[in-house]
N, CA, C and O atoms as a Tripos MOL2 file, in Angstrom:
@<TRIPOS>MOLECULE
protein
  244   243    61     0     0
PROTEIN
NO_CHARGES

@<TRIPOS>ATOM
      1 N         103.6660  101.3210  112.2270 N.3       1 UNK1
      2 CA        104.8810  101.7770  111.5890 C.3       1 UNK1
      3 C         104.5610  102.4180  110.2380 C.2       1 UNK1
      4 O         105.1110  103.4470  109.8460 O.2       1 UNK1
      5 N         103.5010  101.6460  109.4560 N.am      2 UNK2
      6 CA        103.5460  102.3900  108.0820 C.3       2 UNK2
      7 C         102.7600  103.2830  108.2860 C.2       2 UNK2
      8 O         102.2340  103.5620  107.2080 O.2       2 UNK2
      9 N         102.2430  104.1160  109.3610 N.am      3 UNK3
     10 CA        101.2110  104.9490  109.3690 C.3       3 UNK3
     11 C         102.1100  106.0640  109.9690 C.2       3 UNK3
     12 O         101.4550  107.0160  110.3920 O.2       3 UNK3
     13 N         103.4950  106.1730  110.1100 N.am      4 UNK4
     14 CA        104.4530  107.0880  110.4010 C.3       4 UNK4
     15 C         104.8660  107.9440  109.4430 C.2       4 UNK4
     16 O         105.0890  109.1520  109.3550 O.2       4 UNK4
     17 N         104.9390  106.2920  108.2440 N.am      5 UNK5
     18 CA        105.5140  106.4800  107.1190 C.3       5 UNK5
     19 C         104.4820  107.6730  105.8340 C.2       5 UNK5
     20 O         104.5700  108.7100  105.1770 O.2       5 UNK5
     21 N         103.7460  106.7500  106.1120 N.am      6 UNK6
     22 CA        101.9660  107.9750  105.5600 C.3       6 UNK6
     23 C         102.1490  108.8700  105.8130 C.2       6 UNK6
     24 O         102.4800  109.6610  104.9310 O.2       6 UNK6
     25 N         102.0580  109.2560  107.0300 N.am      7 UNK7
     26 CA        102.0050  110.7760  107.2220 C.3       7 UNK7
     27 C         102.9480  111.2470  107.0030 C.2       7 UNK7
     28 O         102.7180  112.2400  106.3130 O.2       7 UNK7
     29 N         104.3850  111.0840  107.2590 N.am      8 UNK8
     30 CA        105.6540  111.5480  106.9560 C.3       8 UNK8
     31 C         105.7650  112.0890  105.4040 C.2       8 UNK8
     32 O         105.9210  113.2850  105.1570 O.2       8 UNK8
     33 N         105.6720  111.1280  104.4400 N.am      9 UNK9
     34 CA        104.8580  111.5230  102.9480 C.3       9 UNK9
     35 C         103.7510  112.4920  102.8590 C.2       9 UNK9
     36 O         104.0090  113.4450  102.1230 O.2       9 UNK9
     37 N         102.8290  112.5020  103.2960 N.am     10 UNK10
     38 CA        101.7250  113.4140  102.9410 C.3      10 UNK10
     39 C         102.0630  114.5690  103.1040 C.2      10 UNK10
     40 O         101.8530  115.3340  102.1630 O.2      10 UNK10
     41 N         102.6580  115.0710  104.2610 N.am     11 UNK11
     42 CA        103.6280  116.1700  104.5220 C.3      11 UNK11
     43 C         104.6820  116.6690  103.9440 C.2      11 UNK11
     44 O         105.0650  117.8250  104.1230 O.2      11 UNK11
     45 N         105.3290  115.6890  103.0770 N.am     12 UNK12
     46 CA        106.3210  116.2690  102.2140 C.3      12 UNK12
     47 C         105.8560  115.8620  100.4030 C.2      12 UNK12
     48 O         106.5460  115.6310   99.4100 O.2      12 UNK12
     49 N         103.9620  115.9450  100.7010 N.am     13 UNK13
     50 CA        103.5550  116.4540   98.7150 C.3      13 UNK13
     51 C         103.9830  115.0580   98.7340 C.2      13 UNK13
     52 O         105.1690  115.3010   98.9560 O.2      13 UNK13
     53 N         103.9320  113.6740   98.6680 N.am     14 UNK14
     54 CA        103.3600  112.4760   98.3110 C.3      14 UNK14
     55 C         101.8590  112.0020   98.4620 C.2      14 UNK14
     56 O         101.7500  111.0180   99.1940 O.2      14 UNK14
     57 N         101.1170  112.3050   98.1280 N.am     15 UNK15
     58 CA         99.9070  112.1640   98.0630 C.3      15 UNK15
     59 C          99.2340  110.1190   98.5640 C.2      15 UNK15
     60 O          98.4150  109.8540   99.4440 O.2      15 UNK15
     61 N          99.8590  109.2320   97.7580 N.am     16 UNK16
     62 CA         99.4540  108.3870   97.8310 C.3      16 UNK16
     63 C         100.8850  107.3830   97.7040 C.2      16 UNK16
     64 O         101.6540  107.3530   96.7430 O.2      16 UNK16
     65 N         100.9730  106.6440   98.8830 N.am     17 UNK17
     66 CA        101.9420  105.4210   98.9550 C.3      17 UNK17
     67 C         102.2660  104.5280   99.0400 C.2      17 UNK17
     68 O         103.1290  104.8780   99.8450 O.2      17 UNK17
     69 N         102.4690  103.2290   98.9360 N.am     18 UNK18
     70 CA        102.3820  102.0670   98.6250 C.3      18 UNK18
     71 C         103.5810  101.2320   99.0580 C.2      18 UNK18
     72 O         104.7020  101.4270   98.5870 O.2      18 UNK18
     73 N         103.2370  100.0200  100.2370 N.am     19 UNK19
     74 CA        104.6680   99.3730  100.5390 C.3      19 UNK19
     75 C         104.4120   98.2190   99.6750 C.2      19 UNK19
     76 O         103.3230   97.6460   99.6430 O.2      19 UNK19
     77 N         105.4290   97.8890   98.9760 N.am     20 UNK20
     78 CA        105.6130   96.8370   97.9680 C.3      20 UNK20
     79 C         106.2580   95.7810   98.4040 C.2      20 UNK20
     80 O         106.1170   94.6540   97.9310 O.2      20 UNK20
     81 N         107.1130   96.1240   99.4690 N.am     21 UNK21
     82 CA        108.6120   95.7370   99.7270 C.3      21 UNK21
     83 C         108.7050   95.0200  101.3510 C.2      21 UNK21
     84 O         107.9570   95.3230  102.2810 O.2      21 UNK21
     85 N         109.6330   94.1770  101.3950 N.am     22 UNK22
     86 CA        109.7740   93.4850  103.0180 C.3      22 UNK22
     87 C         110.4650   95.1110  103.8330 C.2      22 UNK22
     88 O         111.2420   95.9550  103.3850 O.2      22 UNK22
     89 N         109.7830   95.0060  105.1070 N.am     23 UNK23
     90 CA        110.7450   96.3360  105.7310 C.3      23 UNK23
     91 C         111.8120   95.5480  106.3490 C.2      23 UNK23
     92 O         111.6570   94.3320  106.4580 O.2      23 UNK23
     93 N         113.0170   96.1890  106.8180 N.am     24 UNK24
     94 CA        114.1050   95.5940  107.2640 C.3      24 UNK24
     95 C         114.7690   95.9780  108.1420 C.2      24 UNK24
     96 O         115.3580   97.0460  107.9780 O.2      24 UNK24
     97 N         114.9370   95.1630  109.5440 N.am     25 UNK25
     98 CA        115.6330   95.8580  110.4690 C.3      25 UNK25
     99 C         116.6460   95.7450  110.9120 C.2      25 UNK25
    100 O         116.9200   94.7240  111.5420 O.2      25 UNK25
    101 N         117.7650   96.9830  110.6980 N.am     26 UNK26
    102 CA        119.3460   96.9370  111.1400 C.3      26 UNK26
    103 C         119.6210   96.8110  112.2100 C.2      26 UNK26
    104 O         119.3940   97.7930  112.9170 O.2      26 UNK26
    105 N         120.2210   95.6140  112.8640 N.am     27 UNK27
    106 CA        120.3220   95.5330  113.9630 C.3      27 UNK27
    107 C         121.2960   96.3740  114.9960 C.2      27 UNK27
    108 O         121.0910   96.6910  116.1680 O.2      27 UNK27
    109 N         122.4610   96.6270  114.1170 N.am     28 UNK28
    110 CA        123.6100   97.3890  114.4110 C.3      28 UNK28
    111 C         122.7800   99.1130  114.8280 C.2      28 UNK28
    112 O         123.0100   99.8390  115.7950 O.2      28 UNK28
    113 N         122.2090   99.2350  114.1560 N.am     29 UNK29
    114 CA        121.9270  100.5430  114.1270 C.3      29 UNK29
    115 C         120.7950  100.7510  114.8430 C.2      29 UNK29
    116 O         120.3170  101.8840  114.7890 O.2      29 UNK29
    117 N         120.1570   99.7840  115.6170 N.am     30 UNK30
    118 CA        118.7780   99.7470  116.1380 C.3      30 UNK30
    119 C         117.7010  100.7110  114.6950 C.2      30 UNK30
    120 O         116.6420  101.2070  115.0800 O.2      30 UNK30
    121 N         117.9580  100.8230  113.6740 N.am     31 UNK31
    122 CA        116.5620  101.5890  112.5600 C.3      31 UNK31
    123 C         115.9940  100.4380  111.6630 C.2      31 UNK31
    124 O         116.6870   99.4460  111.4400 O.2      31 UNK31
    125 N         114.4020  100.6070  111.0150 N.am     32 UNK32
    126 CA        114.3000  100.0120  110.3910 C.3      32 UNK32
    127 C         114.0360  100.5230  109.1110 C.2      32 UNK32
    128 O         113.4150  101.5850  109.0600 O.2      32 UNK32
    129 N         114.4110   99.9390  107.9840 N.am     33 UNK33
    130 CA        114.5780  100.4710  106.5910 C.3      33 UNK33
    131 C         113.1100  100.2440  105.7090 C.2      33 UNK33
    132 O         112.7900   99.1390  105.2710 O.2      33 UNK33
    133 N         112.5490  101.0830  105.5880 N.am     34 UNK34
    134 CA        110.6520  100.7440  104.9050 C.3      34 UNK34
    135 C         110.5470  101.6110  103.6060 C.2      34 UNK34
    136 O         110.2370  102.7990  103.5100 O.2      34 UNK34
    137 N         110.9260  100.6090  102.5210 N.am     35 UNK35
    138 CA        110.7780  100.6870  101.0100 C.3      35 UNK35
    139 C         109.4460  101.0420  100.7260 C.2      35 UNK35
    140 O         108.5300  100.3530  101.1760 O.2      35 UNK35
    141 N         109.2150  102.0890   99.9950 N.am     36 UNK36
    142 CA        107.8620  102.3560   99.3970 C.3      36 UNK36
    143 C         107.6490  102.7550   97.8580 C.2      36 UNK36
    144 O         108.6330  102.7470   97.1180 O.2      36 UNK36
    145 N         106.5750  103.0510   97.4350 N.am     37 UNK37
    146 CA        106.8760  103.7560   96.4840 C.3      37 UNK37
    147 C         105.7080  104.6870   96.3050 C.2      37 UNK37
    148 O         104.7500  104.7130   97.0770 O.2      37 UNK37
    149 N         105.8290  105.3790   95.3440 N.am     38 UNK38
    150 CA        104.4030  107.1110   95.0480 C.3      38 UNK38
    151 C         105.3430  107.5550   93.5290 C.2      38 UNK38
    152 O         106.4680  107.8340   93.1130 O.2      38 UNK38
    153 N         103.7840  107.3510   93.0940 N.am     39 UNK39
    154 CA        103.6320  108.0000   92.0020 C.3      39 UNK39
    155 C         104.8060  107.4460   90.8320 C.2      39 UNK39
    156 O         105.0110  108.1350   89.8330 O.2      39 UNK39
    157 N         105.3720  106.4570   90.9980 N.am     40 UNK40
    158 CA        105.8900  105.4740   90.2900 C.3      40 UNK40
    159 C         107.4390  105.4880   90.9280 C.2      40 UNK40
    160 O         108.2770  104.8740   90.2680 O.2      40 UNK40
    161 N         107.7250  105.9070   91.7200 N.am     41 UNK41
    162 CA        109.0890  106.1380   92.0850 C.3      41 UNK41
    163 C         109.4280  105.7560   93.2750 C.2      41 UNK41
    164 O         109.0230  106.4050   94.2390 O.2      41 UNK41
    165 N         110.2250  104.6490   93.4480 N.am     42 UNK42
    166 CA        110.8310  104.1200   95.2750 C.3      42 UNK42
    167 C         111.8970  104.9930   95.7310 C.2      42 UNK42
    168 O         112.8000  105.5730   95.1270 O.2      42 UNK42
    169 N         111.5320  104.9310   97.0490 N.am     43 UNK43
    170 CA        112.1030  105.7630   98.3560 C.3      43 UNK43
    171 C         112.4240  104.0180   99.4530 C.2      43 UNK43
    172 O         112.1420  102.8200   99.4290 O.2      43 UNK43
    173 N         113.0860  104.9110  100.1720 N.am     44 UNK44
    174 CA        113.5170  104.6730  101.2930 C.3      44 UNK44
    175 C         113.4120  105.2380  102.6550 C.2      44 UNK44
    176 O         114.2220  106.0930  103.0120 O.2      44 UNK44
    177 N         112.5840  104.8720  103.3510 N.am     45 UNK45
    178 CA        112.7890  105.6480  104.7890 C.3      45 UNK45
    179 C         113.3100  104.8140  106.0700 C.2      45 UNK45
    180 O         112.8280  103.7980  106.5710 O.2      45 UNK45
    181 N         114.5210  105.6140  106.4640 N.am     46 UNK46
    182 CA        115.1170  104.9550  107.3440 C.3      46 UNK46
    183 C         114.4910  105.1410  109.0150 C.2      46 UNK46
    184 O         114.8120  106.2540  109.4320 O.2      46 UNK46
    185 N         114.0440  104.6910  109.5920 N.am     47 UNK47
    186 CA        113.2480  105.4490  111.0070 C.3      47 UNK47
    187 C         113.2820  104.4140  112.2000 C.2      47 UNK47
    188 O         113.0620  103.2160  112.0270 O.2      47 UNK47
    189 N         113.5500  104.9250  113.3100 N.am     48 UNK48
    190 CA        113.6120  104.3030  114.7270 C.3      48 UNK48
    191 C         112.9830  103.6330  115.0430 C.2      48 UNK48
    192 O         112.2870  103.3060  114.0820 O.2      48 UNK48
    193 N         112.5720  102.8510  116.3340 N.am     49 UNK49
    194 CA        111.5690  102.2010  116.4920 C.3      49 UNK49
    195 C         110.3780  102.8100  116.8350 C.2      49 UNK49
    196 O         109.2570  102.3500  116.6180 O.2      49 UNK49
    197 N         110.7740  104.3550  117.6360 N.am     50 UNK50
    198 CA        109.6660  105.4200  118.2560 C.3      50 UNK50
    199 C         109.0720  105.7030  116.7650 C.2      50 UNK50
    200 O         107.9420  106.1810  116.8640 O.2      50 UNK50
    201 N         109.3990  105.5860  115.7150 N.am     51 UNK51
    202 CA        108.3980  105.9590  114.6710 C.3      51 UNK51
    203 C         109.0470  107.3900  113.7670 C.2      51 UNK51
    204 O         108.6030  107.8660  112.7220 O.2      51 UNK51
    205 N         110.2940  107.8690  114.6240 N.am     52 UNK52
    206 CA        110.8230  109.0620  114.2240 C.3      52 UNK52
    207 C         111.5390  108.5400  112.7210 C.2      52 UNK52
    208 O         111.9250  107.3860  112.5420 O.2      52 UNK52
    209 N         111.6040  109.3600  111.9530 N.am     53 UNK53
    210 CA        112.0530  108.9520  110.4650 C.3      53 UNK53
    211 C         113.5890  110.0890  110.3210 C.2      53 UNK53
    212 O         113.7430  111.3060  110.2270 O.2      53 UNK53
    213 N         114.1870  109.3090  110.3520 N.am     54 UNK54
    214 CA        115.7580  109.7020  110.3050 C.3      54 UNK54
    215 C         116.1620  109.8770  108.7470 C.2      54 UNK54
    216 O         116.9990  110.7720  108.6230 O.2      54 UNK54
    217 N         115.9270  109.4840  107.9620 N.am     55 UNK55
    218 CA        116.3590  110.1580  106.7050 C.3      55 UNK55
    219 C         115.7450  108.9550  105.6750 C.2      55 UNK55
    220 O         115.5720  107.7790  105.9930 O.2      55 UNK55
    221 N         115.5140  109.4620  104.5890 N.am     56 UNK56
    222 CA        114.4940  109.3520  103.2490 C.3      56 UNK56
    223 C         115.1260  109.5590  101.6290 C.2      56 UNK56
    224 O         115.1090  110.2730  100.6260 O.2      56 UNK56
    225 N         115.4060  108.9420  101.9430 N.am     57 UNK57
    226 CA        116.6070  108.6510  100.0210 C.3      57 UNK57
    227 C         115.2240  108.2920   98.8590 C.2      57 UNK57
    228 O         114.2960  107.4900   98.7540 O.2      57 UNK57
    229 N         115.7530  109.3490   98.1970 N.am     58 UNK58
    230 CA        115.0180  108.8990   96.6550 C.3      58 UNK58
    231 C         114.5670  110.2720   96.2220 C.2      58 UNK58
    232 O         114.5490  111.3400   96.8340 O.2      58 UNK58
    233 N         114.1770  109.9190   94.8870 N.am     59 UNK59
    234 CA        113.5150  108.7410   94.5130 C.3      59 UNK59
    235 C         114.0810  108.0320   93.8000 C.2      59 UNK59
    236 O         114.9080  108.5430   93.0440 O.2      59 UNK59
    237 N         113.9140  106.9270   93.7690 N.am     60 UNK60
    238 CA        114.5820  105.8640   92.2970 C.3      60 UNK60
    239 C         113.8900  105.7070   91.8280 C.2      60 UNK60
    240 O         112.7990  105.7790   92.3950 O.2      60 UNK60
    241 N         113.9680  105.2520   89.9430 N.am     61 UNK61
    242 CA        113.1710  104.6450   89.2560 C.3      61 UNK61
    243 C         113.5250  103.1190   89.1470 C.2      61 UNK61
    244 O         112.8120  102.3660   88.4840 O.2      61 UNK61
@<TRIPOS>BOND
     1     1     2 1
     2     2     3 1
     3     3     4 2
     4     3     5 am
     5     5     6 1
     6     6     7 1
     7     7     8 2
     8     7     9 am
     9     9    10 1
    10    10    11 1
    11    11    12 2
    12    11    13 am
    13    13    14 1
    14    14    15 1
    15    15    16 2
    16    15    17 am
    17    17    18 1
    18    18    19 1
    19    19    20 2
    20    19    21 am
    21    21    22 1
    22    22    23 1
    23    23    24 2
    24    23    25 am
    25    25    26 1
    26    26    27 1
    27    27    28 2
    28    27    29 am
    29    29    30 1
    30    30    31 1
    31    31    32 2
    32    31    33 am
    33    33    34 1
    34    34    35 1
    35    35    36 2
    36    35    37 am
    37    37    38 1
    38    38    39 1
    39    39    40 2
    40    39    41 am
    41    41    42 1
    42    42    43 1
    43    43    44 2
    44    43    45 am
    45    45    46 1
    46    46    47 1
    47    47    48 2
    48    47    49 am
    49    49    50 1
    50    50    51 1
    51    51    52 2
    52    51    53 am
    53    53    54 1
    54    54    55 1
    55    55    56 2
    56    55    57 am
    57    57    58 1
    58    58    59 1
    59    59    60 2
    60    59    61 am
    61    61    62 1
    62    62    63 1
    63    63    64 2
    64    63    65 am
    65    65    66 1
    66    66    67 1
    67    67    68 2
    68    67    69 am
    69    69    70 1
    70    70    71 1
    71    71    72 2
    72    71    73 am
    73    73    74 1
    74    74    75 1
    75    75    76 2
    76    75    77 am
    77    77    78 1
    78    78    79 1
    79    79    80 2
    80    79    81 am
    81    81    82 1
    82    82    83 1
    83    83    84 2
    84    83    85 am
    85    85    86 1
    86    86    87 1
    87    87    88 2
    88    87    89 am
    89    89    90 1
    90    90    91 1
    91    91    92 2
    92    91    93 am
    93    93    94 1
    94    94    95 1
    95    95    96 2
    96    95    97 am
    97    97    98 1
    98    98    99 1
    99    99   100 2
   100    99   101 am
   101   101   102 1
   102   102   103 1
   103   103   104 2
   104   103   105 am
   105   105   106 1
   106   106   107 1
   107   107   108 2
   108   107   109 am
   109   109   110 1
   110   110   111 1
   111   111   112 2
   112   111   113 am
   113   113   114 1
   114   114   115 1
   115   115   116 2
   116   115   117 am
   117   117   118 1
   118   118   119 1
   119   119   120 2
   120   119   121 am
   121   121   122 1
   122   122   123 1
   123   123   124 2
   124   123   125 am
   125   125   126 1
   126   126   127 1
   127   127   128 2
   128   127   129 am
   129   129   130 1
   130   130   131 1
   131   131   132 2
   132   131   133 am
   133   133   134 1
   134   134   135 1
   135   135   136 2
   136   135   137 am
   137   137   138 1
   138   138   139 1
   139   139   140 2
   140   139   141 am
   141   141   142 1
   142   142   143 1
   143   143   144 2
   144   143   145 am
   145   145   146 1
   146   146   147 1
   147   147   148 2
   148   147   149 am
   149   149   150 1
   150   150   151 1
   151   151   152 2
   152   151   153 am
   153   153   154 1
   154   154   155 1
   155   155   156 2
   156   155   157 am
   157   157   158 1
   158   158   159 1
   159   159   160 2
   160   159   161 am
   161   161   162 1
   162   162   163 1
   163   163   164 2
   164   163   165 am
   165   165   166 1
   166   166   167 1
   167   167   168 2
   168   167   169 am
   169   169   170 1
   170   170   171 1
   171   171   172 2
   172   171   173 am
   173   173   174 1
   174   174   175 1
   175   175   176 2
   176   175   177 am
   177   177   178 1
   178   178   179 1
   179   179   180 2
   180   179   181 am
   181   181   182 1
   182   182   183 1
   183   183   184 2
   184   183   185 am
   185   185   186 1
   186   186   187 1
   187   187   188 2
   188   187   189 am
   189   189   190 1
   190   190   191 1
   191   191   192 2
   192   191   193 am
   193   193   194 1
   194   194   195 1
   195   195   196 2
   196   195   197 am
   197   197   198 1
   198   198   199 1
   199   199   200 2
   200   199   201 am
   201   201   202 1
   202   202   203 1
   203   203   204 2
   204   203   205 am
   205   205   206 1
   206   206   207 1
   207   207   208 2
   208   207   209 am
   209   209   210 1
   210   210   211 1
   211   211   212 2
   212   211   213 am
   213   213   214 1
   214   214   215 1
   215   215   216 2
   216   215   217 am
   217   217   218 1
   218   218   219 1
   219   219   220 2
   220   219   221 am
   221   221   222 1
   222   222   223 1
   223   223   224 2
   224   223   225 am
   225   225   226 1
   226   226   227 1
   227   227   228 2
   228   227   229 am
   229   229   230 1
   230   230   231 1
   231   231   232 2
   232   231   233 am
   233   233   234 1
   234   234   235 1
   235   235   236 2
   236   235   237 am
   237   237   238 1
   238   238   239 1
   239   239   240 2
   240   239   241 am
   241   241   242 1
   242   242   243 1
   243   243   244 2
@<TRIPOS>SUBSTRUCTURE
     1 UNK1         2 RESIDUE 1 A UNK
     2 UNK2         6 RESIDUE 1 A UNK
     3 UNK3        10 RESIDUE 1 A UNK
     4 UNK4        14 RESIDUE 1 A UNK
     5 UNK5        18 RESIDUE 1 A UNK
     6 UNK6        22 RESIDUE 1 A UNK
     7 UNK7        26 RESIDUE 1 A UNK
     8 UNK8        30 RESIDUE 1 A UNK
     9 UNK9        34 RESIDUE 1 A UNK
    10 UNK10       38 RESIDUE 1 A UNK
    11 UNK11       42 RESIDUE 1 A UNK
    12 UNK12       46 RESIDUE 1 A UNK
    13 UNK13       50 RESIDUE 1 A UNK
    14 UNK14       54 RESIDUE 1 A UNK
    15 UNK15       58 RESIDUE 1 A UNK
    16 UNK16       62 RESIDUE 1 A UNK
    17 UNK17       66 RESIDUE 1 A UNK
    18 UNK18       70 RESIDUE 1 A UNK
    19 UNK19       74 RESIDUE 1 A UNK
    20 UNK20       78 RESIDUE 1 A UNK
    21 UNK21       82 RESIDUE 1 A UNK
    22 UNK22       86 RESIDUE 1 A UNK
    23 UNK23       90 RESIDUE 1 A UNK
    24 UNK24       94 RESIDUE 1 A UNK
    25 UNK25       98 RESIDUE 1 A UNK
    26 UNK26      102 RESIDUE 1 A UNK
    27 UNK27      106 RESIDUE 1 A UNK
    28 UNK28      110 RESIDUE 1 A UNK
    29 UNK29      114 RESIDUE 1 A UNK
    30 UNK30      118 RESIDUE 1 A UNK
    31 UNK31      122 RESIDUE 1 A UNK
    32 UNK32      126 RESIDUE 1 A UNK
    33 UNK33      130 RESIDUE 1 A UNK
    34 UNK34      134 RESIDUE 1 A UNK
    35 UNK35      138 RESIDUE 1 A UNK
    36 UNK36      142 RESIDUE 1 A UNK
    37 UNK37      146 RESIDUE 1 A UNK
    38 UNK38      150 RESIDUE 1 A UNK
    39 UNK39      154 RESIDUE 1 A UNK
    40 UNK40      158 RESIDUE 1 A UNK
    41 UNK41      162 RESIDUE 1 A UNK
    42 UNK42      166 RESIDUE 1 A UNK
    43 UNK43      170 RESIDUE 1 A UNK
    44 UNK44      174 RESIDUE 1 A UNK
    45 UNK45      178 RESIDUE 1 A UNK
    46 UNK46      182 RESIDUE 1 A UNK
    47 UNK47      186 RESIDUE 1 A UNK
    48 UNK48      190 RESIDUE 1 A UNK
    49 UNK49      194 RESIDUE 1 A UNK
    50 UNK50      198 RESIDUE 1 A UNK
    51 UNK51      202 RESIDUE 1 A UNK
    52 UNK52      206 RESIDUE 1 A UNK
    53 UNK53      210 RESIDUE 1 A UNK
    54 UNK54      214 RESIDUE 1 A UNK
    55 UNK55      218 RESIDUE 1 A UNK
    56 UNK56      222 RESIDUE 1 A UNK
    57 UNK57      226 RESIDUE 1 A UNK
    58 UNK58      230 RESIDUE 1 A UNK
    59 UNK59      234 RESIDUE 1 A UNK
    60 UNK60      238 RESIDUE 1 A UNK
    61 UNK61      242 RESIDUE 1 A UNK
């Protein structure tokens, strides 16, 4: 799963990423939610179980 997440980043100019965070899975929605962070700033990527990444909020400080 976090190797979806890797590449998904590297591809959109995050260079280096870091899960800090518990990932979390919505049951309602069958997605799971995988907190990261790069370059000092957390994201969110929301993504299926196939590994597809459905949408990516951030960054927060």
């Amino acid at each position: 799963m976090t190797g979806f997440v890797e590449k998904y980043a590297q591809q959109n100019g995050l260079p280096k990423i870091i899960f800090d965070e518990n990932f979390e899975y919505i049951t309602d929605l069958h997605q799971w939610k995988v907190p990261y962070r790069s370059d000092g700033h957390r994201y969110i990527a929301k993504m299926t179980c196939l590994g597809i990444i459905l949408d990516n909020v951030g960054p927060y400080n």
